[in-house]
C-alpha positions as CSV (number, residue, x, y, z in Angstrom):
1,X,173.6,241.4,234.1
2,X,170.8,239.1,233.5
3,X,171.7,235.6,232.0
4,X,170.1,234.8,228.9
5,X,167.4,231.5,228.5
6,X,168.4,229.8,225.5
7,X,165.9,228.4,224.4
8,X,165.3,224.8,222.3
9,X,163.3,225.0,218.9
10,X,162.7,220.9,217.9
11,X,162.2,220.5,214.0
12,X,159.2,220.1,212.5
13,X,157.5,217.0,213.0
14,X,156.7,215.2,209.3
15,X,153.0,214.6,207.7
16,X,153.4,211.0,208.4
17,X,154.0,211.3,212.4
18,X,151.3,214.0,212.7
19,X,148.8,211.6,211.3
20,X,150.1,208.7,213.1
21,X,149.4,211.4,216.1
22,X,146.1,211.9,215.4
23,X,144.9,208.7,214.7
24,X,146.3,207.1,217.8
25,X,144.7,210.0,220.2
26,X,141.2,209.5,217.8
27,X,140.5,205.7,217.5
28,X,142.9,204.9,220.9
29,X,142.9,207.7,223.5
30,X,143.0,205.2,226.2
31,X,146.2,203.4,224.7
32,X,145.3,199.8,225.3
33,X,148.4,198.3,224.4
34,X,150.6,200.3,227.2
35,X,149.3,197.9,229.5
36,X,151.3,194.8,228.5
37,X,153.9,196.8,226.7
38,X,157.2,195.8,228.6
39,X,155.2,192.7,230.2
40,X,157.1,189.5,229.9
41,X,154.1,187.0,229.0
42,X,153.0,189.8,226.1
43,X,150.9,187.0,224.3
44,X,149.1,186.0,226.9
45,X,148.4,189.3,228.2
46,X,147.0,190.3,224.7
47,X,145.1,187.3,224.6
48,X,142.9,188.2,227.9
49,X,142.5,191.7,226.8
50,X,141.2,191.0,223.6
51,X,139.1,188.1,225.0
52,X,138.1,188.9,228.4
53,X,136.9,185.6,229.4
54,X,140.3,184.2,229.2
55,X,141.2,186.8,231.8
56,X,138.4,185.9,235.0
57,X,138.2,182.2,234.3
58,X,141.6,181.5,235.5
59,X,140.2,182.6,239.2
60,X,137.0,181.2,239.1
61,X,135.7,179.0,241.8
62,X,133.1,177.0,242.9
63,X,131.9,180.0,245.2
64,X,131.5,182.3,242.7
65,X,129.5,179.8,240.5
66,X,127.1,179.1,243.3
67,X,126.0,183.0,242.7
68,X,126.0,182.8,239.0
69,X,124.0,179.7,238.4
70,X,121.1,181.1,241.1
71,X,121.2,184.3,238.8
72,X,121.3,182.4,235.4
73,X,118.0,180.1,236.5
74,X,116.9,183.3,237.7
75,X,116.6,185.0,234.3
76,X,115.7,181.8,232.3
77,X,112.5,182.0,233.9
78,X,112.3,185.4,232.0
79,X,114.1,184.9,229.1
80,X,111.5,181.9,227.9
81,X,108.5,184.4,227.9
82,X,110.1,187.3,226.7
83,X,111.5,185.5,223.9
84,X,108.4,183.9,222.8
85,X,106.6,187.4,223.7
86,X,109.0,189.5,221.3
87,X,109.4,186.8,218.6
88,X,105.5,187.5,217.7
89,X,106.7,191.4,217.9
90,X,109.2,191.0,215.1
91,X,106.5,188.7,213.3
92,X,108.5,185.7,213.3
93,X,108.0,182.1,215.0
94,X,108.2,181.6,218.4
95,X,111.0,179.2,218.8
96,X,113.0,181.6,217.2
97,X,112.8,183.6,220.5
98,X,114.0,180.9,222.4
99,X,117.1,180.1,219.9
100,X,118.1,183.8,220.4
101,X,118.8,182.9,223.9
102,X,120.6,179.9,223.3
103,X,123.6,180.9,221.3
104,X,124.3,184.5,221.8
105,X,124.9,184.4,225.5
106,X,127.4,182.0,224.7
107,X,129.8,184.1,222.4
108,X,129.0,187.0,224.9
109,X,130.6,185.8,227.6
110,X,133.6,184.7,225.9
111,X,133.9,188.3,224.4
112,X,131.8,190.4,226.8
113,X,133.5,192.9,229.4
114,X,130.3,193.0,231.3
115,X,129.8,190.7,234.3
116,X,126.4,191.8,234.9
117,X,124.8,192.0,231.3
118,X,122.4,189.5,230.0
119,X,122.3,189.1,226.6
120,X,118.2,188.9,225.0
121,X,116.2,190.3,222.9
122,X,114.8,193.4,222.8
123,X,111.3,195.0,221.9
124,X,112.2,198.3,220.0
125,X,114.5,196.2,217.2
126,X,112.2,193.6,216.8
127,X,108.9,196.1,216.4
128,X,111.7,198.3,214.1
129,X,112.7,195.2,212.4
130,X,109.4,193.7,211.6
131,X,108.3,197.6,210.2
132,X,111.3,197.9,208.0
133,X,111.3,194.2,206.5
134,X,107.6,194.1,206.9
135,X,107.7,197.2,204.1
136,X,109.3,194.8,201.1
137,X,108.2,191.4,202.2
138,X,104.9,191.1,204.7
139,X,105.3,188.3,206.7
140,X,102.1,187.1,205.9
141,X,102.5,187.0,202.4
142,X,105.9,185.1,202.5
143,X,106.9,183.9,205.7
144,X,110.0,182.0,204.8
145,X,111.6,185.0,202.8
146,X,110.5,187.4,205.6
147,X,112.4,185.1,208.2
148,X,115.3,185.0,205.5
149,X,115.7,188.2,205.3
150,X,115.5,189.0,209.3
151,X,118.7,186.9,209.7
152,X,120.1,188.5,206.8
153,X,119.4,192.1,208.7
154,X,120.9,190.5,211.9
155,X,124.3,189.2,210.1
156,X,124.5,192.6,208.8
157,X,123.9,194.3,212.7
158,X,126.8,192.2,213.5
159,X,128.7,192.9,211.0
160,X,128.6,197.2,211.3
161,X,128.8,197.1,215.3
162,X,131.7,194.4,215.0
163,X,133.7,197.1,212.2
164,X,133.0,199.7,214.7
165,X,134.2,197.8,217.8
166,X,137.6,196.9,215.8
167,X,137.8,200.5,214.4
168,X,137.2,202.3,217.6
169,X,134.3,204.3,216.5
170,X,132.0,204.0,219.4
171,X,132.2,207.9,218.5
172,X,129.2,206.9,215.9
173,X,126.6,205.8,219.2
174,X,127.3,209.1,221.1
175,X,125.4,210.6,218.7
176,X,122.4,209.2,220.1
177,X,121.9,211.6,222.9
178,X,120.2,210.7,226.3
179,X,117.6,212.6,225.0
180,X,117.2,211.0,221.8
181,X,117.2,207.7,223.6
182,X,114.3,208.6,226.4
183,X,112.3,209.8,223.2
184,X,112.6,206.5,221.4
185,X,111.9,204.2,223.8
186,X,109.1,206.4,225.3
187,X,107.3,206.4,221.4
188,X,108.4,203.0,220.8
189,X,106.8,201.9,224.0
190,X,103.3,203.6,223.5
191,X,103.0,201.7,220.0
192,X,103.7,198.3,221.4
193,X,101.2,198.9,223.9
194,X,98.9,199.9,221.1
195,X,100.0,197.0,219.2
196,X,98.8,194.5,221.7
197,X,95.5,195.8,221.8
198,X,95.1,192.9,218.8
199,X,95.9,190.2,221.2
200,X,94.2,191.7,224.3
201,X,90.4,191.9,222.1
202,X,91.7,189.0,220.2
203,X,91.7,190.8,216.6
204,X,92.1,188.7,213.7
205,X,92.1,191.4,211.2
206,X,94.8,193.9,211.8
207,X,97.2,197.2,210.0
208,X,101.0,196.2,209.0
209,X,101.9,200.1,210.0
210,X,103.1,201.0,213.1
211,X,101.8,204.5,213.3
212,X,99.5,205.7,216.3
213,X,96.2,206.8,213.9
214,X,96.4,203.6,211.9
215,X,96.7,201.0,214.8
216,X,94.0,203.0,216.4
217,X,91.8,202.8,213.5
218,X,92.2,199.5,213.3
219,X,91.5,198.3,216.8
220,X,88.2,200.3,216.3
221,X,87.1,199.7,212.5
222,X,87.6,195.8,213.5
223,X,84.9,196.3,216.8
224,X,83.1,193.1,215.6
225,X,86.0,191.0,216.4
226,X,86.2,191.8,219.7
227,X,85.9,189.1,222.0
228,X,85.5,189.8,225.7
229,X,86.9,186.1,226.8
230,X,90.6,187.2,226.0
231,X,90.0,190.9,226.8
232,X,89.2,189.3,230.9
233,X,92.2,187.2,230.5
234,X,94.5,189.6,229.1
235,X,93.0,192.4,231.7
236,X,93.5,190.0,234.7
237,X,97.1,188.9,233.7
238,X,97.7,192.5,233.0
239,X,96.5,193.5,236.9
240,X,98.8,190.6,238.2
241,X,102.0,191.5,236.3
242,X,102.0,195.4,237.4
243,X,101.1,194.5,241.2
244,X,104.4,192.4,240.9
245,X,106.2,195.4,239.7
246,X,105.0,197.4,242.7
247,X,105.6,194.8,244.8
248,X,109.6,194.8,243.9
249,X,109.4,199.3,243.7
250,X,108.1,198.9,247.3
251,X,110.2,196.2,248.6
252,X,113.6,195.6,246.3
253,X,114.0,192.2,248.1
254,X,111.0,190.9,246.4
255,X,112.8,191.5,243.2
256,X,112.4,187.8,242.4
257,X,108.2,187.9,242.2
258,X,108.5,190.3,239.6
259,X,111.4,188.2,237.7
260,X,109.3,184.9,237.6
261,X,105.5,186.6,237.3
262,X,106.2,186.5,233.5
263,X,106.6,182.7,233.5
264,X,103.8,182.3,236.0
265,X,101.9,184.3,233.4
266,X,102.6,181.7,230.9
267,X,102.6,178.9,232.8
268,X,99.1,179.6,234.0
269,X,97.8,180.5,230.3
270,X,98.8,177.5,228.9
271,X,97.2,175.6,231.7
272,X,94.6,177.2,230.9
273,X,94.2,177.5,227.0
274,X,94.9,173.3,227.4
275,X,92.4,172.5,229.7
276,X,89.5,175.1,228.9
277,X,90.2,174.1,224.8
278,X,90.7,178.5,224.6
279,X,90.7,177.8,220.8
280,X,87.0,177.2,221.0
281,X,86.9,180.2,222.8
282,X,88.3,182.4,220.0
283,X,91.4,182.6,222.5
284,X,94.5,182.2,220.1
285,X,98.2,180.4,220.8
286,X,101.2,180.3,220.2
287,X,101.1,176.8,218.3
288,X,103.9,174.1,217.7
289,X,106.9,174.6,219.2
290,X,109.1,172.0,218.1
291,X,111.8,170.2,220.2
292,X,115.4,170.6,219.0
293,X,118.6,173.0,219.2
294,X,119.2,176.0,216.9
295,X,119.4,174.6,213.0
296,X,121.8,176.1,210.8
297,X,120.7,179.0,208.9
298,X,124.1,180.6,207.4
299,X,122.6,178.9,203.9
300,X,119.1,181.2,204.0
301,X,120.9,184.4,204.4
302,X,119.5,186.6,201.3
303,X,122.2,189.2,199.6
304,X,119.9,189.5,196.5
305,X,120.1,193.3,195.0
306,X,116.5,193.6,195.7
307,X,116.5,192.8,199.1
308,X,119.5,194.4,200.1
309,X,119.1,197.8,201.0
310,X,116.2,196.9,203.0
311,X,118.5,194.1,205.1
312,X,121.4,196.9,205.3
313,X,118.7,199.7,206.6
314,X,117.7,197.4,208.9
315,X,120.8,195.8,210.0
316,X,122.6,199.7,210.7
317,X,119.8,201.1,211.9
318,X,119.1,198.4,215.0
319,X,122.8,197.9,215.0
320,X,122.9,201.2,216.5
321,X,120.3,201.3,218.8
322,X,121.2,197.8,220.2
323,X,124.3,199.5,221.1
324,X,123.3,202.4,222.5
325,X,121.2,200.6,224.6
326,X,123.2,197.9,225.6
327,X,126.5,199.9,226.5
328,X,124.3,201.9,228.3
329,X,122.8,199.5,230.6
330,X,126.3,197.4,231.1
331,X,127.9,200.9,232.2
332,X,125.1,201.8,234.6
333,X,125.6,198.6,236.4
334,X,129.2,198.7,236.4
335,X,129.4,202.0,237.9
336,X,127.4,201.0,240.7
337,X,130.1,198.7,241.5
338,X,132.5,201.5,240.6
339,X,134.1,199.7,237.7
340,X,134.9,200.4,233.9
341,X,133.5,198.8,231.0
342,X,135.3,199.4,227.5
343,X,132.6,200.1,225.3
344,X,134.7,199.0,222.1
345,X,134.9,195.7,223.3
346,X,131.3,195.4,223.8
347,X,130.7,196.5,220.5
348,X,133.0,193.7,219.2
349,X,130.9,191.0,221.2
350,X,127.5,192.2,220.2
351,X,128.7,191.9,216.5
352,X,129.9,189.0,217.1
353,X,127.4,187.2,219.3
354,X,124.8,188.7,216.2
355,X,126.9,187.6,213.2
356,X,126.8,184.4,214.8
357,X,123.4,184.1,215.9
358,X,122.4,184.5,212.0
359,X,124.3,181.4,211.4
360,X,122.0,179.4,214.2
361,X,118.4,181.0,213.5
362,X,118.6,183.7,215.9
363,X,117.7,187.0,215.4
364,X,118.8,190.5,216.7
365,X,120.0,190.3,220.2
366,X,121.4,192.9,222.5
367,X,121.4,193.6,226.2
368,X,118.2,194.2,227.6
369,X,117.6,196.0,230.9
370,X,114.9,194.4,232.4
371,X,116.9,191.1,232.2
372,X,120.3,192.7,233.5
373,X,118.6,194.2,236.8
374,X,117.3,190.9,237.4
375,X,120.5,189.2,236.9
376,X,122.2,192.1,238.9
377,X,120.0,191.5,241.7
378,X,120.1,188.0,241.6
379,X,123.7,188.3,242.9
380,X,125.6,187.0,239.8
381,X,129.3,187.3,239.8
382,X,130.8,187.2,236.3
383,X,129.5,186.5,232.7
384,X,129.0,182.7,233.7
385,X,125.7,183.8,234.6
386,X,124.8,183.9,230.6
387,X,126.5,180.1,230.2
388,X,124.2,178.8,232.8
389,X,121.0,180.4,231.0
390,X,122.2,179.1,227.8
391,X,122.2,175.7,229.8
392,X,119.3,175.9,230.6
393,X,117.6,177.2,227.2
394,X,119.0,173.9,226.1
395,X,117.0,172.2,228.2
396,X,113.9,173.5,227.0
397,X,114.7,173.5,223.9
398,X,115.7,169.8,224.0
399,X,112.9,168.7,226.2
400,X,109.8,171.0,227.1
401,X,109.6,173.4,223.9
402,X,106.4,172.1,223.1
403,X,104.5,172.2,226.0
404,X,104.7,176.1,225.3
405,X,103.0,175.8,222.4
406,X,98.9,176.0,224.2
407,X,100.8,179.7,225.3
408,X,97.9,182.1,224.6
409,X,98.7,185.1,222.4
410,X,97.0,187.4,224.6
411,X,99.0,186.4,228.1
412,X,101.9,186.7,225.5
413,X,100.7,190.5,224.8
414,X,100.0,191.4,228.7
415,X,103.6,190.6,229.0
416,X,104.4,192.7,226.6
417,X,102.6,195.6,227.5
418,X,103.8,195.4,231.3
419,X,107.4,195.3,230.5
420,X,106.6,198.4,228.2
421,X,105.3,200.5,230.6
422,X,108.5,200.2,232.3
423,X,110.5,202.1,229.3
424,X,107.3,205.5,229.1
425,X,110.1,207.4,231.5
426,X,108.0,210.6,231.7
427,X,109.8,211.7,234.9
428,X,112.6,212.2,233.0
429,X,111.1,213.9,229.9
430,X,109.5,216.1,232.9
431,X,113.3,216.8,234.3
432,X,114.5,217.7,230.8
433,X,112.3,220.2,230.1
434,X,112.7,221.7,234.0
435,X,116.6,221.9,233.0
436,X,117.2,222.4,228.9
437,X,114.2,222.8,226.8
438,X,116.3,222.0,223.7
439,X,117.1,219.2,224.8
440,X,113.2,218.0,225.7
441,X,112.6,219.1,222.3
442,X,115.2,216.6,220.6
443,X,113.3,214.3,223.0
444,X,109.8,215.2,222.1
445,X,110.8,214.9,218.2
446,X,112.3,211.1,218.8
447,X,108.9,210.8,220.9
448,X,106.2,212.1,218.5
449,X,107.9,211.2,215.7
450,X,108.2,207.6,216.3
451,X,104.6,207.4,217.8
452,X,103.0,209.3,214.8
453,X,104.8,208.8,211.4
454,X,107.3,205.7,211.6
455,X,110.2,204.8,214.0
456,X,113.2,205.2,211.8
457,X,111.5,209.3,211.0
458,X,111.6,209.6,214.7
459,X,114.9,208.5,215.2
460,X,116.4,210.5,212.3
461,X,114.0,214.1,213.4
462,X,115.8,213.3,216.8
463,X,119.3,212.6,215.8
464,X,119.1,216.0,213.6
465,X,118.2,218.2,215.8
466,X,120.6,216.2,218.2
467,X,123.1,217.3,215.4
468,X,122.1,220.7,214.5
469,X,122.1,221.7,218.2
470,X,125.8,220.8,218.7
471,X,126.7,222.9,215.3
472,X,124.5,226.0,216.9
473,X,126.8,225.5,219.7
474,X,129.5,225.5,218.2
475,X,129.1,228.0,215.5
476,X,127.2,230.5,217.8
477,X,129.2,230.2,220.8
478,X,128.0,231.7,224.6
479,X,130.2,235.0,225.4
480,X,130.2,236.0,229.0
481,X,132.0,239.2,230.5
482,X,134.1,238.2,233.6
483,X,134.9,240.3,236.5
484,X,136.8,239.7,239.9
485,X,135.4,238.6,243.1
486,X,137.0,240.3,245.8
487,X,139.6,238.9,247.9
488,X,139.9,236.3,245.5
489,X,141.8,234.7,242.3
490,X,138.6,233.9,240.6
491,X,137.2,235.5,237.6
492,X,133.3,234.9,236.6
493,X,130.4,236.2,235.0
494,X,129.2,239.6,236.2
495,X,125.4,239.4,235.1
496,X,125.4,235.6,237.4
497,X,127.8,237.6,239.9
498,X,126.9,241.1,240.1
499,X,129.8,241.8,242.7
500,X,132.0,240.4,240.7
501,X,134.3,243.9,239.5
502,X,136.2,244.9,236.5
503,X,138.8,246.8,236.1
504,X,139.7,250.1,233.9
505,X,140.3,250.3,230.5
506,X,140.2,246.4,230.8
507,X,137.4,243.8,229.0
508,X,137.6,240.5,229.7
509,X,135.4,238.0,227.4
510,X,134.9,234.0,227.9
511,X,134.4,232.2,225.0
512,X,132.5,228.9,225.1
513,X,133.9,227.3,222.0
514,X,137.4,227.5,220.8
515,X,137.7,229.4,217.7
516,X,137.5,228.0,214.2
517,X,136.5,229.1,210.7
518,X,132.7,228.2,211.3
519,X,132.3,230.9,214.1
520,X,135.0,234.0,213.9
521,X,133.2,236.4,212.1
522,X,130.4,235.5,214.8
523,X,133.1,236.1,217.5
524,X,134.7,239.2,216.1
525,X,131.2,240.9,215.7
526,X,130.2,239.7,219.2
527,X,133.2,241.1,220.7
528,X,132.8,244.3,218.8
529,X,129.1,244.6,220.5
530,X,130.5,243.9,223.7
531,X,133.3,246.9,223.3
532,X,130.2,249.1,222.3
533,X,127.9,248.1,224.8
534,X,131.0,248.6,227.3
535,X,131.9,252.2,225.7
536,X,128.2,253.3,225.8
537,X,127.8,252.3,229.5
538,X,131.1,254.9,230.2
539,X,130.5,257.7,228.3
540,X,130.0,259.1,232.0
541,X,133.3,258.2,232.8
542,X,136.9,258.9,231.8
543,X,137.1,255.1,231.4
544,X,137.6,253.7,227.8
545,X,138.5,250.1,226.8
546,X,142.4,249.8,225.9
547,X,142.4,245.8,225.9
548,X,140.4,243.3,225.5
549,X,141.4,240.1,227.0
550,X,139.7,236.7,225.7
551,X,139.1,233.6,228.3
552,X,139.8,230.8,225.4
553,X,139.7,227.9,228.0
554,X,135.8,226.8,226.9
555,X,134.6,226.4,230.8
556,X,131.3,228.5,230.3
């Protein structure tokens, strides 16, 4: 006689550990705190995990510094022309560029996990910032409240990405698909390039909007003002920044030529604009630049009712592009040194670094890929890399700010419109539609939207199809009938595998969704077709389907 298994039924668990359940597999699925659990030194441990630099300074060395201080000279040399380059982008002054890369990459790299990411600013949120502020204040009109209320819109980035670092919600940036990413930057790129058309033909006269029609109709209504002086200039420097960039595609060594050609680019103009007196030339600078570290600026910060929903739109809106971009670009370079970044943590330091950057006159500031693959290339070793820029951001700041001032705006624009070329990735939009043409089409609407009615319309027409895809796929599931490969154990579809077999009376179904309120009618009348198709196809044959068996494990 067989023995019998008894068999152990726990209670039920209570509402209260359920949810505790939940929430810890939702907001911590990687259980941080295991880690240093049952370690002795618990405080300690807690301390370098919560601020990483506390955990790689202990073994730093004069070696490793060698590496780091080569890299963070290295992209100085490009953070001084890109800050003074996207500073005019976001319609504000100049030196607040070069602030942005004083402060910041010193909070990052207390509270960064990233060794190789270089904290800047970056051209999409300072174009998006200047066209959502730009809406309720012009620049023009009011500069100082305009500048106001761009710190205001940066305390307020930092404040939503920090919330969603300490709440674990990095959930919220997945969101923003690959595809709705390529799309953005691709539009965003085309009307920056557009854009600089008013420094490249010196325009005086030019639209607020951001649009592809109006900027176009601007350049062209405004023909008068067209001066050929700055269109050479900017041409030339134009010519000499993109034979850099093919320099470094054709020999990666050479990386360096390309890092420094946008300094050379301004060193050269300013040379230039002093010496030939460009301002008699209708060739426009950059103008004072004054010496001095980062003035306070928590006291201009603006929380009036009128102004606050545009500071809020603005502040969520870059908040989470900034971190889709810059957990992006941190995790690419990690992986190629096969290592793990924690993408919460970065979210806590880019709030951070942001909230405090609106204390010190700084505006929005992120990790920007064109100054991470220098500084990746440039050998550094840890975040110490961004301390040694600061350092040296200091030291213009202190001593040599002004003699950026003769900058011309249209060497200024030729950088711009080099490193934007970099971001039209049409080899990718080219792949996408070769492998999923739904997702080139949340692409294209991120793309055309942003380049034709207004970047935040882009963004959102991107997102929602983004959104309504995942609910199609969900809701409308992909059913597949499996059959048997000979001499096998596996099971797979028979219209991919036509010699894969059945078996009598037997219908075997994958599912590629589990099964939830939003999709079981659709499942019970697809499996219903699937019987009738089945009994049609074997009227011919004695067979007829006795059971039904349904593949629940979502593979497909």
């Amino acid at each position: 006689m067989a023995e019998s298994l008894s068999v152990n039924f726990s209670g039920p668990k209570s509402f209260s550990t359920k949810l505790k359940s939940k929430c810890k597999e939702t907001l911590f699925p990687d259980d941080p705190f295991k880690q240093f659990r049952n370690e002795k030194h618990r405080a300690i441990k807690a301390l370098q995990y919560f601020i990483p630099f506390f955990e790689w300074i202990p073994n730093y060395n004069l070696k490793l510094l060698r590496y780091d201080v080569l890299a963070g000279i290295t992209i100085t040399s490009l953070a001084i022309p890109q800050g003074i380059s996207y500073a005019k982008l976001a319609s504000i002054p100049p030196i607040i560029g070069l602030y942005s890369s004083f402060v910041p990459p010193l909070v990052y790299a207390v509270f960064g996990s990233s060794k190789h990411l270089a904290v800047g600013t970056v051209a999409a949120c300072s174009l998006l910032i200047a066209d959502t502020i730009g809406q309720k204040v012009p620049p023009k009109k009011d500069p100082t409240l305009y500048l106001h209320l761009v710190f205001t819109a940066t305390f307020f980035t930092g404040i939503f990405q920090t919330a969603l670092g300490f709440l674990r919600l990095g959930i919220l940036v997945d969101f923003l698909s690959h595809s709705t990413i390529t799309g953005f930057m691709g539009g965003t790129a085309i009307i920056i390039c557009l854009q600089q058309l008013k420094g490249l033909f010196g325009l005086k006269h030019f639209t607020t909007k951001t649009d592809v029609v109006s900027v176009l109709h601007a350049v062209f209504s405004n023909r008068k003002e067209w001066r050929w002086e700055s269109a050479v200039i900017g041409i030339s420097f134009l010519i000499f920044l993109q034979f850099t960039r093919y320099l470094k595609n054709r020999k990666p060594k050479l990386f360096w030529v390309s890092a420094m050609a946008p300094m050379v680019t301004v060193v050269v103009g300013c040379l230039f604009a002093y010496f030939a007196h460009a301002e008699k030339h209708g060739i426009q600078i950059v103008g004072d630049l004054r010496k001095g570290i980062n003035p306070p600026s928590i006291g201009y910060l603006n929380f009036k009712s009128e102004y606050l929903t545009v500071t809020v739109k603005a502040g969520i809106i870059t908040a989470l592009i900034a971190l889709a971009e810059g957990i992006a670009i941190a995790r690419s370079f990690a992986i190629m040194q096969n290592e793990q970044i924690d993408g919460n943590k970065e979210m806590i330091a880019f709030g951070l670094m942001n909230i405090v950057g609106s204390f010190t006159s700084c505006y929005l500031t992120t990790g920007p890929f064109s100054k991470t693959a220098v500084n990746f290339n440039a050998g550094c070793k840890t975040a110490m890399s961004n301390v040694v820029m600061s350092f040296c951001m200091m030291l213009v700041l202190l001593f040599l700010a002004p003699l950026f001032s003769y900058t011309p705006l249209v060497a200024l624009s030729a950088i711009i419109m080099s490193a934007m070329f970099g971001l039209i990735n049409y080899e990718e939009a080219i792949l996408l539609f070769k492998v999923d043409k739904l997702d080139f089409s949340i692409c294209m609407a991120a793309f055309l939207g942003v380049a034709f009615i207004s970047m935040d319309i882009g963004l959102m027409l991107s997102v929602g199809l983004a959104l309504l895809r995942t609910l199609i796929y969900v809701a409308r599931p992909a059913t597949c009938k499996l059959g048997k490969i000979s001499d096998s154990n596996l099971y797979l579809d028979t219209e991919q595998y036509q010699h894969a077999q059945g078996f009598p009376g037997i219908l075997i179904l994958q599912l590629g969704s589990p099964i939830y309120f939003a999709n079981c009618n659709y499942i019970r009348e697809r499996v219903l077709r699937w019987i009738r198709d089945e009994q049609v196809l074997s009227n011919s044959k004695p067979d007829v389907i006795e059971h039904v068996l349904l593949d629940l494990s979502g593979r497909m």
